[in-house]
GUTI-130207 format. One line per field, with one value per residue: z, x negated, y negated of N, C-alpha, C in turn; residue in one letter. Coordinates in Angstrom, 2 decimals, decimal comma, always signed. Layout:
n.zz = Z	...
n.xx = X	...
n.yy = Y	...
ca.zz = Z	...
ca.xx = X	...
ca.yy = Y	...
c.zz = Z	...
c.xx = X	...
c.yy = Y	...
marse = A	...
//
This chain:
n.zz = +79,61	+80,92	+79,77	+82,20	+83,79	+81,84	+81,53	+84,09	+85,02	+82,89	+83,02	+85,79	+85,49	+83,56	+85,06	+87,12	+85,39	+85,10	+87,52	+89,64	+92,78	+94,03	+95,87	+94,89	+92,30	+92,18	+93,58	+91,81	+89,25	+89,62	+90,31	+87,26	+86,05	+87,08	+86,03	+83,74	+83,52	+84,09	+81,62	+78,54	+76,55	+74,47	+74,58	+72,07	+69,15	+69,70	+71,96	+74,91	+76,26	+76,58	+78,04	+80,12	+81,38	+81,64	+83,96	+85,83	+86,25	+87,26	+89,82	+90,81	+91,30	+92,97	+95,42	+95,80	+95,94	+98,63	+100,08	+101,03	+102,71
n.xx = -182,85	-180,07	-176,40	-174,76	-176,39	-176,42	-173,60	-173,08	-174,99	-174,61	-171,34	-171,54	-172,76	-171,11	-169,10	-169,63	-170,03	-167,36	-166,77	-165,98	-166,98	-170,45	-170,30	-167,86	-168,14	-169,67	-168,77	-166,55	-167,99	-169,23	-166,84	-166,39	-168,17	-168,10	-165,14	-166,14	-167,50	-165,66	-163,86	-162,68	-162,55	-162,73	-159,70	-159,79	-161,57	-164,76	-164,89	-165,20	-166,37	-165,37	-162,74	-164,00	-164,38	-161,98	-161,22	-162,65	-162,11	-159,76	-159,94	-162,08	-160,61	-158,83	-160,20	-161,07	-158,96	-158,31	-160,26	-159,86	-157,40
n.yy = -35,99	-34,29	-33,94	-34,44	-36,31	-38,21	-38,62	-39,85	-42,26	-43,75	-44,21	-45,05	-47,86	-48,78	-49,05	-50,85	-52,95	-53,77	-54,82	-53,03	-52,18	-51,03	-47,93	-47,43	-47,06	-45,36	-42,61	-42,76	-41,52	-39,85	-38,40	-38,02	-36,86	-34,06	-33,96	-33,57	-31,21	-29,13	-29,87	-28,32	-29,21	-32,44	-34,65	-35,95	-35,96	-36,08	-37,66	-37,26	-38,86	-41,23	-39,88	-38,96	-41,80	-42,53	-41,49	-41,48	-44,38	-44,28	-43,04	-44,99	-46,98	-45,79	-45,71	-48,83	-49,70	-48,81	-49,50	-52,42	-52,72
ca.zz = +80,35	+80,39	+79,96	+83,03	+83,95	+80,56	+82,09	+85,37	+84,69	+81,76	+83,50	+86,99	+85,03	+83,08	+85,93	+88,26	+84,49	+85,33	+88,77	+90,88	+93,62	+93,92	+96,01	+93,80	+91,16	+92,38	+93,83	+90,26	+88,63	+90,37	+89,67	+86,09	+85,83	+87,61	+84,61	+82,07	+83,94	+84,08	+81,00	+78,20	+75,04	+74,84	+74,02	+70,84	+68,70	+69,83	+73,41	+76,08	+77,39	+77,36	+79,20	+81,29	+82,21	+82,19	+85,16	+86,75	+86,51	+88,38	+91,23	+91,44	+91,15	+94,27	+96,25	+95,42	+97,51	+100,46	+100,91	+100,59	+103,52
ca.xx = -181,65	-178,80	-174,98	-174,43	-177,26	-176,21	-172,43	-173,41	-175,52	-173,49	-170,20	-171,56	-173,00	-169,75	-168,11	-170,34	-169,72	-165,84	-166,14	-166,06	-168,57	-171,46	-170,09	-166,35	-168,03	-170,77	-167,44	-165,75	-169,06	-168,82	-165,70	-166,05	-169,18	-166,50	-164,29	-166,82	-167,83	-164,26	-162,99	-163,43	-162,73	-162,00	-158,62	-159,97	-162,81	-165,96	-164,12	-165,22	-166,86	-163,77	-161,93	-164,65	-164,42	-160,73	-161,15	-163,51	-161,65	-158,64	-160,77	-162,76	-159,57	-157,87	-161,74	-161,01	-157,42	-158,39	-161,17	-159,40	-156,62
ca.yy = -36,35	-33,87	-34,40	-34,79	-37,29	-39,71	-39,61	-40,40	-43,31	-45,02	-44,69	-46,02	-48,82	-49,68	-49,45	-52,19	-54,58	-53,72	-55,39	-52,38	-52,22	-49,64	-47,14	-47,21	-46,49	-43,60	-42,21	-42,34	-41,37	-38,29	-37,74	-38,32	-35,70	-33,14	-33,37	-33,11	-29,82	-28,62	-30,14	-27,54	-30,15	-33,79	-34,89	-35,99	-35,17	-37,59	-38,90	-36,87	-39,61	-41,92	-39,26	-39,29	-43,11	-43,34	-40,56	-42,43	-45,94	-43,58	-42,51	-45,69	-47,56	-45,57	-46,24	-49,87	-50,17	-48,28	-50,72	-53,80	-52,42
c.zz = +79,93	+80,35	+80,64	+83,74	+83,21	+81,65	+83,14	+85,51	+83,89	+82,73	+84,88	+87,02	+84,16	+84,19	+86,69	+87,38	+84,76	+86,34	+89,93	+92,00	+93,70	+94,47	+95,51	+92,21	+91,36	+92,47	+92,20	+88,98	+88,72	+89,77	+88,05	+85,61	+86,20	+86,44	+83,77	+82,24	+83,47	+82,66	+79,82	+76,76	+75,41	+74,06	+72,69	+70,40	+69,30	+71,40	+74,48	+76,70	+77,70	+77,95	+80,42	+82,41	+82,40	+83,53	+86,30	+87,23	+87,48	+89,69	+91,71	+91,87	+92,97	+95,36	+96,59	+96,61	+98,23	+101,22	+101,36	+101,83	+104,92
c.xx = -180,53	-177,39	-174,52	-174,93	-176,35	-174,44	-172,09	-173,37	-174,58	-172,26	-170,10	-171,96	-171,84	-168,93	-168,01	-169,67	-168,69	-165,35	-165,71	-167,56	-169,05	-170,60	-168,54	-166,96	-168,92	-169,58	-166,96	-166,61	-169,07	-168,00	-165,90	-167,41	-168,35	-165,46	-165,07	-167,00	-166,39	-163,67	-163,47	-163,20	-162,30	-160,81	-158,67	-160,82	-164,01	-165,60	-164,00	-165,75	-166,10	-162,91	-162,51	-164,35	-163,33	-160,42	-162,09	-162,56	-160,59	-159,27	-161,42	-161,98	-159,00	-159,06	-161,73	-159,73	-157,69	-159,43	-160,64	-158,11	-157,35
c.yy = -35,38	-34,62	-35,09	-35,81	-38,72	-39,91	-40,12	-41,68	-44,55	-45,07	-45,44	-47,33	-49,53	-49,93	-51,03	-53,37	-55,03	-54,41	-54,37	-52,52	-50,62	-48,48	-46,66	-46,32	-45,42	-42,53	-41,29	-41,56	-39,71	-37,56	-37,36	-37,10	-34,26	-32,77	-32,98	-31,31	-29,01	-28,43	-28,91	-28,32	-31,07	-33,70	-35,53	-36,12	-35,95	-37,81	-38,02	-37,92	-41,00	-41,37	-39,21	-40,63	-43,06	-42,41	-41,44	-44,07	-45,73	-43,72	-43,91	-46,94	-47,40	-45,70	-47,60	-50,24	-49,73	-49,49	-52,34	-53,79	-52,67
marse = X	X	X	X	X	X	X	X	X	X	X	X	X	X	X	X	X	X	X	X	X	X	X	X	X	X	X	X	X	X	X	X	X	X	X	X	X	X	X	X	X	X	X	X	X	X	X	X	X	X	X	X	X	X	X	X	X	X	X	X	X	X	X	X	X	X	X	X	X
//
């Protein structure tokens, strides 16, 4: 499983526990593989993959109100 696989998976699965629905969080999942690509260090030593989710919870967040309109 690469990188990008593990933060896929885990973060579209924390997400669903979070109460988003499937396609909010594939969406944010996405997204959140996107930064890792991009990002070139985490904001602190260990926690790329909490920058990951809190990018994801953004994106799957603004996925979340459009549907609900």
């Amino acid at each position: 499983m690469t990188p990008q696989e593990f933060i896929h998976k885990n973060i579209t699965t924390e997400l669903i526990k979070l109460g988003y629905d499937e396609n909010a969080a594939m969406t944010g999942a996405d997204m959140a593989v996107d930064h890792y690509r991009r990002c070139s260090q985490a904001s602190r030593k260990g926690r790329i993959f909490d920058d990951c989710l809190y990018i994801a919870k953004l994106w799957a967040g603004k996925q979340k109100t459009k549907q609900k309109k």
